[in-house]
N, C-alpha and C positions, 0 to 999 in steps of 0.2 A: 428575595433571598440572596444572600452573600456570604461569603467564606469566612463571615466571622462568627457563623452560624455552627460551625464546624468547632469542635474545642481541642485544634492542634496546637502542640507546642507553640510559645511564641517566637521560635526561631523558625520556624515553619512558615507562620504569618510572615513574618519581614520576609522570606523568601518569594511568597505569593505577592505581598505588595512591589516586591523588587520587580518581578516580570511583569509587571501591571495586568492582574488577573483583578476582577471585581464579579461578576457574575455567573457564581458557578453553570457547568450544562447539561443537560439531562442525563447523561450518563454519570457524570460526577456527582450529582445529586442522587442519584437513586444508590450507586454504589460506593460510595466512599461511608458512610453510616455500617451497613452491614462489615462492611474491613475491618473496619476501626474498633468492631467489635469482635472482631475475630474466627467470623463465619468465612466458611468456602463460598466464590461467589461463582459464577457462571455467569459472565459478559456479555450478549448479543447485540453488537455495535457495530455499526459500521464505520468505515474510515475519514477522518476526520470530525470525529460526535467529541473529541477531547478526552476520550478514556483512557491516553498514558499517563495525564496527572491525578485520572481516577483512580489508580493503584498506586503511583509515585508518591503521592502526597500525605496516602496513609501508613504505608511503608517505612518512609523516615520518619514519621511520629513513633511509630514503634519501636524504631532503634534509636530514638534516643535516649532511652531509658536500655537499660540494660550493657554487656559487654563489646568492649569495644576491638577493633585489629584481628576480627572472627568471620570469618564468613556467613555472613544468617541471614540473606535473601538473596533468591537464584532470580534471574525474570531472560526465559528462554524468547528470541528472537528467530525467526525465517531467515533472516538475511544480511548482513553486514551493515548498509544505512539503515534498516528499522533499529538496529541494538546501537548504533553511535548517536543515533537521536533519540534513543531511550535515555541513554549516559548523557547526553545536552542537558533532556529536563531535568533529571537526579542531580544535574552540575548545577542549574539556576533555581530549579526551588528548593536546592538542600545548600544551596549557598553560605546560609549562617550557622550551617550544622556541624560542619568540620565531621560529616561520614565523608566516606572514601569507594569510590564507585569505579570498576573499574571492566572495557569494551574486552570482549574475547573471541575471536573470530579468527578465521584462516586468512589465507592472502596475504597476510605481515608477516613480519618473525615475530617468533613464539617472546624472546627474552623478555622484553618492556611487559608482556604481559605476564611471564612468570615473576620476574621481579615485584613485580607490584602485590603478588597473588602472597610471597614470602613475606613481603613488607608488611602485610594485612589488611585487607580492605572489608568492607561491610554489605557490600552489594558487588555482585556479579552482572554484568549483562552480556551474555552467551550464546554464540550459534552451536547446534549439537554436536557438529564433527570436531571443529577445535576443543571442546570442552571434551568430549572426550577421549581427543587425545592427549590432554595433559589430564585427564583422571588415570589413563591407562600407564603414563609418566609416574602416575603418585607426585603428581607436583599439586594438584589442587584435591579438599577433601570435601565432601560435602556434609557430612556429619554434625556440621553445627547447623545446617540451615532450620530456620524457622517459617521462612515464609517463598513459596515457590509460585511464582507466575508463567503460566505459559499464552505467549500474546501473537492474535494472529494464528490459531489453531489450524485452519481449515488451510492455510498456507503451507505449513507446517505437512500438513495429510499432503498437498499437491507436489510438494517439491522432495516428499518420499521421507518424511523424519521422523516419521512418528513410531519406527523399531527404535530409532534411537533416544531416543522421547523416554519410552520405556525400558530402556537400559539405565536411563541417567536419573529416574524415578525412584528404579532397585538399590539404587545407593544413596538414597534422601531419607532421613527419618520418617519413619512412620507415621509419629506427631507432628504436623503441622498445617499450616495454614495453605490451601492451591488455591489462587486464584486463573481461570480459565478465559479467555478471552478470542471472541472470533465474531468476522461478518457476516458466515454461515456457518450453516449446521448439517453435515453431510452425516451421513449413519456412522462414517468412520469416529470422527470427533464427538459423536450422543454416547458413541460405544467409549471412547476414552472418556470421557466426564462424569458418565456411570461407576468405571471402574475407580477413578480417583477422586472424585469430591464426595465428600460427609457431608448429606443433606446440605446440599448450599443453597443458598438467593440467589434465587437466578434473575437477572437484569434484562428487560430486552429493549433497545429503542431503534426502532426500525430497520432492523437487521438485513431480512429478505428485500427488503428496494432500496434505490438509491434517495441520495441526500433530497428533501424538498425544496432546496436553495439553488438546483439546477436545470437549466431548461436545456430540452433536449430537439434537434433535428438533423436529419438525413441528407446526404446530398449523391441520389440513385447517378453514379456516373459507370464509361465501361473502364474495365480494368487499363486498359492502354492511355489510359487517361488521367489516371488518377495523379498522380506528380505533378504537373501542372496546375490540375484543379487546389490540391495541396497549395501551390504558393499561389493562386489568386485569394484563398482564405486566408493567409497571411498576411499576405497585403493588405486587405479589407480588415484585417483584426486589430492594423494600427501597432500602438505600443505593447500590449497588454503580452503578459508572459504564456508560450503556449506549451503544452505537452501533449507531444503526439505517442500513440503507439502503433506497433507493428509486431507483426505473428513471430517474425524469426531475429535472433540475434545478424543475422546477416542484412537483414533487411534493414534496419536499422541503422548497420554502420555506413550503408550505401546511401541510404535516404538522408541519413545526416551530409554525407560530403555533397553528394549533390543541391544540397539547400544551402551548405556553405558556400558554394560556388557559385550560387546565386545571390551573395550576398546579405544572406541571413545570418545573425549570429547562432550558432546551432553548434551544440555537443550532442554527442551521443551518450546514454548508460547500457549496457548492457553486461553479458557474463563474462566474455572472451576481454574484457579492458582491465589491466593490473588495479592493484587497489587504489593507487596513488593516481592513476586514472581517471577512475571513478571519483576518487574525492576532489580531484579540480573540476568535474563534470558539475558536482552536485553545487559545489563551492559556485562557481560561475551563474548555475542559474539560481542561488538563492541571492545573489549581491547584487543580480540585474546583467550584468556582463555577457551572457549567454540566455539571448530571450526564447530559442526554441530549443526545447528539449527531446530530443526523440529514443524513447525507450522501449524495453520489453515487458510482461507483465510481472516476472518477479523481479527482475532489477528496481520496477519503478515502486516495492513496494516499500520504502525507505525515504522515500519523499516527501518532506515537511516543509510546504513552501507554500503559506496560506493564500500568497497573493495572485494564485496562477489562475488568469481570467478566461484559460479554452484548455478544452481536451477534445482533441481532432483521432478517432477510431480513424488511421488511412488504413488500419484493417480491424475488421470486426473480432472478436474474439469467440472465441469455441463456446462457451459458456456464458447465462445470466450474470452467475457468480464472478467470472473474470472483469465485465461489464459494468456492477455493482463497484468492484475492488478502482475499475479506473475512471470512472467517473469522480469517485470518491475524493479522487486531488485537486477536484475544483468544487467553489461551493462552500469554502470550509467556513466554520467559529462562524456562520450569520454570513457570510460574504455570499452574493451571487456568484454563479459562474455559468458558462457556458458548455454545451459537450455535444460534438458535430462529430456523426460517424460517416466513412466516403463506404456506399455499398453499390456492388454489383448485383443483378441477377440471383447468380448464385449466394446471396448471403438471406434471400427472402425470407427462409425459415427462421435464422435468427432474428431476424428484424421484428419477426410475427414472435419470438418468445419475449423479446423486451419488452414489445410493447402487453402484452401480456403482465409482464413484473410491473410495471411503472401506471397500468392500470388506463392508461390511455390510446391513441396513435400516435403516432413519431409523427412531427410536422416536415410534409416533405418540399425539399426546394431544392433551385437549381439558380448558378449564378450566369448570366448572359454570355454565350458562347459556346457553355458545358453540357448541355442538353441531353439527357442520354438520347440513344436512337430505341424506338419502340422495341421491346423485347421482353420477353415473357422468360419466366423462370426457369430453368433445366428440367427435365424429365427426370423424375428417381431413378438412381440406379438399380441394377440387379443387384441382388445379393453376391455375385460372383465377380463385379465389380469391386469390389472393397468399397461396402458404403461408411466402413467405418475409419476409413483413411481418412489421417488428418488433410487439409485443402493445402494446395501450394501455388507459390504464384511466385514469378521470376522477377528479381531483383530489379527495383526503381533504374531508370539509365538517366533518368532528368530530359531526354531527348524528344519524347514522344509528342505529338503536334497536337495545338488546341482540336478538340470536339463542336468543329464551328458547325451552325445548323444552316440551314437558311430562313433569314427574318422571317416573321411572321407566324413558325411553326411553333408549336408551344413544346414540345421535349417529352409530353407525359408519358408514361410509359407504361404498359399494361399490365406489370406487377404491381403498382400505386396503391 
């Protein structure tokens, strides 16, 4: 099967042959048919399965037929890079379309994007607080939209948007087309798709696990360790582009300058960096110039860079789901990848729910030198404890001395 299988416009096509697409992929297949006929869909995709041009592609078919310099498709974004690399694809496969698409988000000034919104454009792509505060401006109307996407729902649910979700809902017509899109499905996001889609098709292509294109292993080290260990995997990884993540925006900026000071090329993404910040972050690691990336999990979710060959956990995340979302950046469109979590002791529980999601054990290993020293897992807390307290753990110094063993011992470690 191929996209000529599809009966899009033929400016649609030259767009598609422009990016050199040929094979569509399961998410594109199974939902661009129901769009295009004008069903509500329900998405279950995970990240990187190709489903921004599985709503992009049907999208601009339908505005091309119809009025122009009108607003008549919303497509709501988490984050400022998911909604600029939504506006990329709308730029390369609506290339011969002459629609006008235009990014809406904070962090900038407002003007370039009211100006444009006056001028008239055909597609929005919007994070909730900016959009409404130029609804509350009366500078943008929603009244003509016809077709409203919300992408990356359960994102959306984490980073607290979904009042605002349904604020920006109450002022979209009543008739029209939601397409809903997410890599899980938590009761908040079943309760919203309940309440807004009309019978739709629902899509699911392996939503709850990560990508099959990714192999996964462990490397049980102690926490005072772990920095080091960090850059002997670097080292070992050769050329290949990496992205790390870490639990805190601080952690992050720390662990980037220390790997710079090591002589790795490394930016950081995170929350706390202006926007223009962030766009030479992102910019650097898509052009190769910046081969380690070290982010947080909702900064990183805006990252379209198919060729990233490792995703290094230097800390485990709270959740399967968080887990699933960063895995997700390697592996993409058929590409292999790799994805190395650095865990302590106390990460055993999570360790025990991925391997859990992913249906197998975590292959465990350790690099010459790193050994953990035997040690068994923490004792549960009390309840008086705060067992529900997020973990914390004090910022990388780059200082801390290898975990040399002595020859001959093998490192295993009785959490294994």
């Amino acid at each position: 099967m191929n996209f000529d299988t599809f009966a899009f416009h033929p400016q649609i096509h030259a767009g598609i042959r422009a990016v050199g697409y040929s094979t569509p992929t399961s998410i594109q297949m199974r939902s661009i048919p129901p769009i295009l006929e004008g069903h509500d869909v329900l998405g279950l995709a995970q990240t990187g399965t190709g489903k921004t041009a599985a709503f992009v592609l049907p999208i601009l078919d339908r505005l091309m037929n119809g009025p122009r310099r009108q607003l008549r498709a919303l497509i709501l974004s988490p984050t400022r890079e998911l909604a600029q690399q939504t506006h990329s694809a709308i730029h390369a496969l609506g290339q011969q379309t002459r629609l006008r698409s235009q990014t809406i988000y904070g962090g900038v000034s407002p003007i370039p994007q009211i100006r444009a919104l006056r001028a008239g454009i055909e597609i929005a792509v919007a994070c909730p607080g900016r959009l409404l505060d130029l609804m509350n401006q009366k500078v943008v109307s929603l009244s003509t939209v016809e077709v409203l996407v919300i992408d990356e729902a359960d994102m959306m649910f984490d980073m607290g948007f979904l009042p605002d979700i349904r604020r920006i809902l109450a002022a979209l017509p009543a008739n029209r087309q939601t397409l809903l899109f997410s890599a899980t499905m938590p009761d908040e996001i079943r309760s919203l798709a309940r309440d807004i889609l009309k019978q739709p098709v629902t899509v699911e292509i392996g939503a709850s696990r990560p990508v099959e294109s990714v192999s996964h292993a462990i490397y049980p080290v102690e926490q005072a360790h772990k920095v080091e260990l960090l850059k002997a995997l670097l080292r070992q990884a050769g050329d290949g582009q990496v992205l790390v993540f870490t639990r805190t925006k601080h952690r992050a900026s720390k662990l980037a300058e220390v790997l710079a000071r090591e002589g790795f090329a490394t930016a950081s993404l995170q929350g706390n960096l202006s926007q223009s910040r962030r766009q030479e972050a992102m910019e650097g690691f898509r052009n190769g110039k910046v081969r380690v990336l070290v982010a947080t999990d909702i900064a990183a979710r805006g990252i379209d860079v198919s060729q990233i060959a490792y995703v290094i956990n230097f800390d485990l995340p709270d959740t399967t789901d968080a887990y699933t979302h960063r895995i997700g950046r390697t592996g993409r469109m058929a590409h292999h990848g790799t994805a190395y979590s650095l865990v302590t002791p106390e990460d055993t529980l999570m360790v025990r729910s991925i391997e859990r999601l992913i249906g197998r054990p975590l292959e465990r290993r350790a690099l010459e030198g790193f050994e953990p020293q035997p040690l068994t897992a923490p004792a549960p807390r009390r309840e008086d404890e705060g067992a529900s307290a997020p973990r914390r753990s004090a910022p990388p110094t780059g200082r801390e001395p290898y975990n040399r063993r002595t020859a001959g011992k093998t490192g295993r470690s009785r959490w294994n």
